[in-house]
DODREN-678634 format. One record per atom (N, C-alpha, C): y, z, x; residue in three letters. Coordinates in steps of 0.05 Angstrom, whole numbers, padded with zeros to 5 digits, always signed. Atoms other than C-alpha are relative to their C-alpha. Layout:
# residues N
YZXALA
...
***
This chain:
# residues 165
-00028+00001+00006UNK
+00072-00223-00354UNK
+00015+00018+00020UNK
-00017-00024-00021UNK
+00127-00192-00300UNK
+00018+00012-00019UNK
-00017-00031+00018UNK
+00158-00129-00320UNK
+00015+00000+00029UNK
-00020-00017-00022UNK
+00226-00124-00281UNK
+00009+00021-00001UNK
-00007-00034-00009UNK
+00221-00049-00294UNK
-00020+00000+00031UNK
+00010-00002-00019UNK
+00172-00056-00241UNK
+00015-00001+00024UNK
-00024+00007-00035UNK
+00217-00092-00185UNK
+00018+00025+00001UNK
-00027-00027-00006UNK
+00272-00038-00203UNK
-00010+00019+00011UNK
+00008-00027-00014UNK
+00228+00017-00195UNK
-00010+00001+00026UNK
+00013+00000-00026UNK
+00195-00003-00132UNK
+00026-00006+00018UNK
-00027-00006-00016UNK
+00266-00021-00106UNK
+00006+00037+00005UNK
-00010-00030+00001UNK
+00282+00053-00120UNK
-00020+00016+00010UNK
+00021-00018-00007UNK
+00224+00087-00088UNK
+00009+00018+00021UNK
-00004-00014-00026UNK
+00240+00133-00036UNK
-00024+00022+00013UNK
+00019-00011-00024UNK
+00172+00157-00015UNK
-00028-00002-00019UNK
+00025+00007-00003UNK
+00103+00152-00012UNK
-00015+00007-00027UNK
+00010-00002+00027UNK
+00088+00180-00078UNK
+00016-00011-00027UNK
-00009+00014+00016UNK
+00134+00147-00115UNK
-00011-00029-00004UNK
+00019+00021-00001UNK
+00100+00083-00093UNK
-00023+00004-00012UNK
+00030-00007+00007UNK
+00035+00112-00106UNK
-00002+00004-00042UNK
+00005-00006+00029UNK
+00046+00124-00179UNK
+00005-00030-00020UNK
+00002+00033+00007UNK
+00071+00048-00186UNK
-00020-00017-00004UNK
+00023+00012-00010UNK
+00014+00027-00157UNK
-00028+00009-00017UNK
+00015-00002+00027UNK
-00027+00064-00217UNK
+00003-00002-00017UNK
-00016+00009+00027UNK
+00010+00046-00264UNK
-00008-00023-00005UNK
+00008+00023-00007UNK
-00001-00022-00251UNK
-00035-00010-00004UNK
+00031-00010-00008UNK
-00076-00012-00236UNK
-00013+00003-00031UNK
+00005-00009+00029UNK
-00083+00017-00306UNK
+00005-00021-00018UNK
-00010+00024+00017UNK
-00043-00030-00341UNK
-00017-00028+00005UNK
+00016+00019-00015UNK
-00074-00089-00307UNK
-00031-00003-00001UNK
+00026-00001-00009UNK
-00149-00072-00298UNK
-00018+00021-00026UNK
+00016-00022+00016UNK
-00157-00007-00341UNK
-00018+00021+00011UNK
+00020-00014-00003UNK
-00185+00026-00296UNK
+00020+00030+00022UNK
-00017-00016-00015UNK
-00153+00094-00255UNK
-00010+00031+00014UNK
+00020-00025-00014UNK
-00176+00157-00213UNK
+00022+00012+00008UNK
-00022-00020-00007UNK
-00138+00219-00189UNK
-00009+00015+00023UNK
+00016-00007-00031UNK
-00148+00258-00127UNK
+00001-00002+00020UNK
-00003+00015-00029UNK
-00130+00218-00073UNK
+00020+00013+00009UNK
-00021-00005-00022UNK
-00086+00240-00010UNK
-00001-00024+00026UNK
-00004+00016-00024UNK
-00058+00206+00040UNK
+00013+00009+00022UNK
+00000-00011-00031UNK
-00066+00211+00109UNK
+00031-00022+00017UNK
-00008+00018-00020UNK
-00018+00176+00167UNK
-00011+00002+00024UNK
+00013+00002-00025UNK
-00056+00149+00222UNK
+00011-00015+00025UNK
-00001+00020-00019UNK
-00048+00122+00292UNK
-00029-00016+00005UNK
+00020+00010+00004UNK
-00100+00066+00281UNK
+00006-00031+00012UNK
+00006+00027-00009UNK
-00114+00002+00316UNK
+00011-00023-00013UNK
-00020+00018+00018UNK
-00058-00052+00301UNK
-00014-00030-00016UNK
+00005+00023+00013UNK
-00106-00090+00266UNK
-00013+00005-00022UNK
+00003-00013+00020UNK
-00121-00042+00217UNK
+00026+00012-00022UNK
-00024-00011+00012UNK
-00069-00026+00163UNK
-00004+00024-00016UNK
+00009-00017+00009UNK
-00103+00020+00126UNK
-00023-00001-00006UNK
+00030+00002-00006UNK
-00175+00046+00113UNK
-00006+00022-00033UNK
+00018-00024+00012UNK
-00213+00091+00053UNK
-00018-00005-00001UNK
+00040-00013-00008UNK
-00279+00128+00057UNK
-00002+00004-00019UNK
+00019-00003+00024UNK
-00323+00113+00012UNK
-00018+00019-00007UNK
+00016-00020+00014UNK
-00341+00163-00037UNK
+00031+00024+00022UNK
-00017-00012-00020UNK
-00280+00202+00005UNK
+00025-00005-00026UNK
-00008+00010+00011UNK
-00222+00220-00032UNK
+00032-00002+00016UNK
-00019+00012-00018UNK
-00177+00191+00025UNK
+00010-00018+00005UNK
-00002+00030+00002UNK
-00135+00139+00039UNK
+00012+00005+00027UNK
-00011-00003-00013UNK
-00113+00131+00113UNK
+00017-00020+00009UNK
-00017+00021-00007UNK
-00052+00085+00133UNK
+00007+00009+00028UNK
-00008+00005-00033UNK
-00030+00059+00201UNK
+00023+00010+00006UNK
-00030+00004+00002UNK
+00031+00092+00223UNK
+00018-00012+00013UNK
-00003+00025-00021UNK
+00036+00047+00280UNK
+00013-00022-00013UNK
-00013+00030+00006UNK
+00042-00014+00236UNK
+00022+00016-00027UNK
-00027-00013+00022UNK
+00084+00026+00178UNK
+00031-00002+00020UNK
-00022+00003-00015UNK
+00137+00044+00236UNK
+00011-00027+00011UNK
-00012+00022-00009UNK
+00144-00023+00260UNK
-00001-00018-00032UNK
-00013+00015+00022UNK
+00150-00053+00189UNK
+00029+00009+00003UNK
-00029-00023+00007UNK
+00200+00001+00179UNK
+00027-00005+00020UNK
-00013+00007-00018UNK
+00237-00017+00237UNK
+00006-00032+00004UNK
-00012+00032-00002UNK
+00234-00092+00235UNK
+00007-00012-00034UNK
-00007+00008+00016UNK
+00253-00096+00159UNK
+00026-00006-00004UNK
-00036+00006+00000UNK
+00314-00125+00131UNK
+00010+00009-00028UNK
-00002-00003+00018UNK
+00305-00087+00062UNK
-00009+00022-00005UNK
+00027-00024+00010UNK
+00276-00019+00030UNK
-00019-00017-00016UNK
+00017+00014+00010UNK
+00251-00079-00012UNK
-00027-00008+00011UNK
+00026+00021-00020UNK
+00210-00107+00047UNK
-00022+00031+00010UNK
+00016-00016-00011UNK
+00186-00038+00069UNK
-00009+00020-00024UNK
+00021-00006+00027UNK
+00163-00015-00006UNK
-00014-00027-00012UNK
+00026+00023+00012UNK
+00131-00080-00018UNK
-00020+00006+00021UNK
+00027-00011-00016UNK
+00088-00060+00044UNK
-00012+00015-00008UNK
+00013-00022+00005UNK
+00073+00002+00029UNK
-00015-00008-00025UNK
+00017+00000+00031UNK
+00049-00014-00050UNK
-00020-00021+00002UNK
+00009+00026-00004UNK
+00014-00072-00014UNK
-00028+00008+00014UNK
+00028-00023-00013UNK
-00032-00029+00028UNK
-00015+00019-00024UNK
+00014-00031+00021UNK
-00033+00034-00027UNK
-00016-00011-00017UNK
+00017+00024+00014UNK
-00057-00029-00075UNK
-00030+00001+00011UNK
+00025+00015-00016UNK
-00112-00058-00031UNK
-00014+00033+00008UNK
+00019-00025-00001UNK
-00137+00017-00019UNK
-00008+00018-00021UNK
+00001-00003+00030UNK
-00126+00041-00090UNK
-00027-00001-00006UNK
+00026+00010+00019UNK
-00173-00014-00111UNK
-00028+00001+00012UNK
+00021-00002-00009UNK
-00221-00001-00060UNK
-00018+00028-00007UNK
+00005-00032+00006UNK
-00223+00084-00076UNK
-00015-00004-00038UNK
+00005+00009+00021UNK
-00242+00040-00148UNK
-00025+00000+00001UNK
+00022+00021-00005UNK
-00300+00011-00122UNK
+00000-00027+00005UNK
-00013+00023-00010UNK
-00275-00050-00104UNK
-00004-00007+00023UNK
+00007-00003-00028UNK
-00309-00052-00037UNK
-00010-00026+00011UNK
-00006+00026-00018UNK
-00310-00128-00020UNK
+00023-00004+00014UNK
-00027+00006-00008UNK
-00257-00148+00020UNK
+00014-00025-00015UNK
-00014+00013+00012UNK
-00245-00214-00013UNK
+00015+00007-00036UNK
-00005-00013+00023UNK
-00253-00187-00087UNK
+00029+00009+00010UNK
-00024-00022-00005UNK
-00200-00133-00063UNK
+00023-00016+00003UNK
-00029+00016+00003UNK
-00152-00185-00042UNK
+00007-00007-00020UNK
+00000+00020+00028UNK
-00159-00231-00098UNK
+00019+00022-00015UNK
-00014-00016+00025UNK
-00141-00174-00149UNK
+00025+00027+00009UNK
-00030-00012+00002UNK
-00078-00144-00106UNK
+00016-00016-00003UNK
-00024+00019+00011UNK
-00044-00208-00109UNK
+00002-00009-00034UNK
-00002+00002+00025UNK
-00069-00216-00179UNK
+00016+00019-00016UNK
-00023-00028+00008UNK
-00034-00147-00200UNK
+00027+00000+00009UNK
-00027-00001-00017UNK
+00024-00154-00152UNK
+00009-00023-00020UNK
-00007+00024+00017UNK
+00034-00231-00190UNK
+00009+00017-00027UNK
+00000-00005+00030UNK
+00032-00197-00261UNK
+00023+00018-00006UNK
-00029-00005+00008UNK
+00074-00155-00249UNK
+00028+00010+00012UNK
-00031+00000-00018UNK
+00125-00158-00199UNK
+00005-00027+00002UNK
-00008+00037+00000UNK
+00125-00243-00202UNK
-00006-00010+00025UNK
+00013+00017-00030UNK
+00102-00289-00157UNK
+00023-00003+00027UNK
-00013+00002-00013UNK
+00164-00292-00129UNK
+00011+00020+00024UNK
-00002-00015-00010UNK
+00169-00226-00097UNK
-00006+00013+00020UNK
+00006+00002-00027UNK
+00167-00203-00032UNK
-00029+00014-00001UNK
+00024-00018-00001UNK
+00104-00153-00049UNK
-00020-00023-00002UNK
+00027+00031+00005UNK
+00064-00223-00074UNK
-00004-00014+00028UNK
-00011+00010-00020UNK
+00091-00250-00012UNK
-00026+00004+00030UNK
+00010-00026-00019UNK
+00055-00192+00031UNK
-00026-00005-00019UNK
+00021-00001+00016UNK
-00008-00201-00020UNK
-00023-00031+00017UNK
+00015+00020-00011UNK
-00021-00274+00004UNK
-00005-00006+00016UNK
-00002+00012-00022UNK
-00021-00268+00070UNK
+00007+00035+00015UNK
+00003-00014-00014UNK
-00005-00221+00126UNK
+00020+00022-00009UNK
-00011-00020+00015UNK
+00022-00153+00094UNK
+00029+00002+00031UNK
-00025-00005-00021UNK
+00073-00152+00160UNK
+00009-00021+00006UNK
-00005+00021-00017UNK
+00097-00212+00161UNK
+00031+00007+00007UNK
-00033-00006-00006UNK
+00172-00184+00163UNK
+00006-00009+00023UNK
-00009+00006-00034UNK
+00175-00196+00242UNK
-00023+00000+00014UNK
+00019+00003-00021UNK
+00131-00232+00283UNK
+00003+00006+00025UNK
-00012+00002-00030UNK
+00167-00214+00349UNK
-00026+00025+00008UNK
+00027-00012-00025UNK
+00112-00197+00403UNK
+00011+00026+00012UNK
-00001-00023-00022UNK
+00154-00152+00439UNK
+00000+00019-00015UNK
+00006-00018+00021UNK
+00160-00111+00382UNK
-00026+00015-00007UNK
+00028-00001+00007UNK
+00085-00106+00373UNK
-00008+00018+00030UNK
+00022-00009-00021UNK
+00068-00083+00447UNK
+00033+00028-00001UNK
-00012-00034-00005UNK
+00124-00021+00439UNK
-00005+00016-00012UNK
+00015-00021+00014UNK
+00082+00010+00391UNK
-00029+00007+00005UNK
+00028-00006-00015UNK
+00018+00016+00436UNK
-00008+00029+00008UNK
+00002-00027-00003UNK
+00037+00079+00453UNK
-00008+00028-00007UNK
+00010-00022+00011UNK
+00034+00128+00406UNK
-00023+00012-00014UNK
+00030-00029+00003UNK
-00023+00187+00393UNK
+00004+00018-00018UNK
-00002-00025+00007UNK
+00000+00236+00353UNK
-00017+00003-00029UNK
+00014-00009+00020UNK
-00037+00273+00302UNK
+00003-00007-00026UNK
+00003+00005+00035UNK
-00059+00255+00229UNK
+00017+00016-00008UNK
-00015-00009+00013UNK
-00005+00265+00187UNK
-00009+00006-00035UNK
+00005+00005+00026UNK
-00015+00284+00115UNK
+00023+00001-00016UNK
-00021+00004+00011UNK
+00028+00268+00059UNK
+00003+00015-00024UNK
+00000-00017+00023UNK
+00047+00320+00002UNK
+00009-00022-00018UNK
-00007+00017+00034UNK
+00061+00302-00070UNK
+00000-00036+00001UNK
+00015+00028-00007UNK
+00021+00230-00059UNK
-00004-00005-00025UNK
+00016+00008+00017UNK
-00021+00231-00120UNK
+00011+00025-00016UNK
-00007-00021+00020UNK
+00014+00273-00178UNK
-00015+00000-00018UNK
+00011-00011+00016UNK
-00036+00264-00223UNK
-00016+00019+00001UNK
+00023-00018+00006UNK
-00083+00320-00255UNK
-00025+00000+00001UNK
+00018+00008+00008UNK
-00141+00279-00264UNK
-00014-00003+00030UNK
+00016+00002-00033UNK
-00196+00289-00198UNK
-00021-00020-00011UNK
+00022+00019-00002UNK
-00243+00230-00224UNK
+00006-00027-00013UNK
+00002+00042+00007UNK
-00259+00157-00233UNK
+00003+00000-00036UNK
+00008+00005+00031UNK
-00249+00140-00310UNK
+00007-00034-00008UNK
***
């Protein structure tokens, strides 16, 4: 069933932990299942990687390569928090155990469907290429450039709880 407290709140996000707490909320509600602990990194990582966690690690690292060029070719905070909860999702459920790649898909668009609606740009980003905001090429080769160091992200993961339950 979609809960448009969900859409509102993910409209209203303004950073990386506010997403992140959506995205267990969800998780919980949805699956039943939820873990605490996690930080998140920002990486410059290979544009064909969007994000990555290490197993048994309680890390999650995202691209900031392809984040910046979402961020930059969106036409919404909608379009660039449906990314983000679209990755934090799909690494979430992997920090789960969830370590197929198809499984993993399957059950972010299944969660994203339930409860943000099929119709929504995050489902959107679930069935298919999490960037599709802007296919423009030239766009893609002006972010080749950058190097800079792992970023980490404070107040990510506000919960208390450091384990799998």
């Amino acid at each position: 069933m979609v809960n448009s407290e969900y859409a509102t709140a993910l409209d209203r996000c303004q950073n990386f932990g506010d997403v992140f707490t959506l995205v267990k909320r969800a998780v919980r509600e949805s699956l039943g299942q939820e873990r605490g602990g996690l930080m998140l990194y920002l990486a410059d990582l290979p544009l064909h990687i969007g994000a990555f966690h290490g197993v048994g690690s309680n890390a999650i690292v995202m691209n900031r390569r392809l984040l910046n060029f979402v961020a930059k070719s969106a036409r919404s905070v909608r379009q660039v928090n449906s990314y983000v909860f679209s990755i934090l999702l799909h690494e979430y459920l992997h920090s789960l155990g969830y370590l197929d790649e198809s499984t993993t898909r399957r059950l972010v668009y299944e969660v994203t469907r339930r409860i943000l609606g099929e119709q929504h740009e995050a489902a959107a980003m679930a069935t298919g290429s999490p960037i599709r905001v802007s296919p423009a090429p030239k766009a893609w080769r002006d972010h080749f450039g950058s190097h800079e160091s792992p970023e980490v992200i404070t107040d990510f993961d506000r919960s208390n709880q450091t384990y799998i339950s």
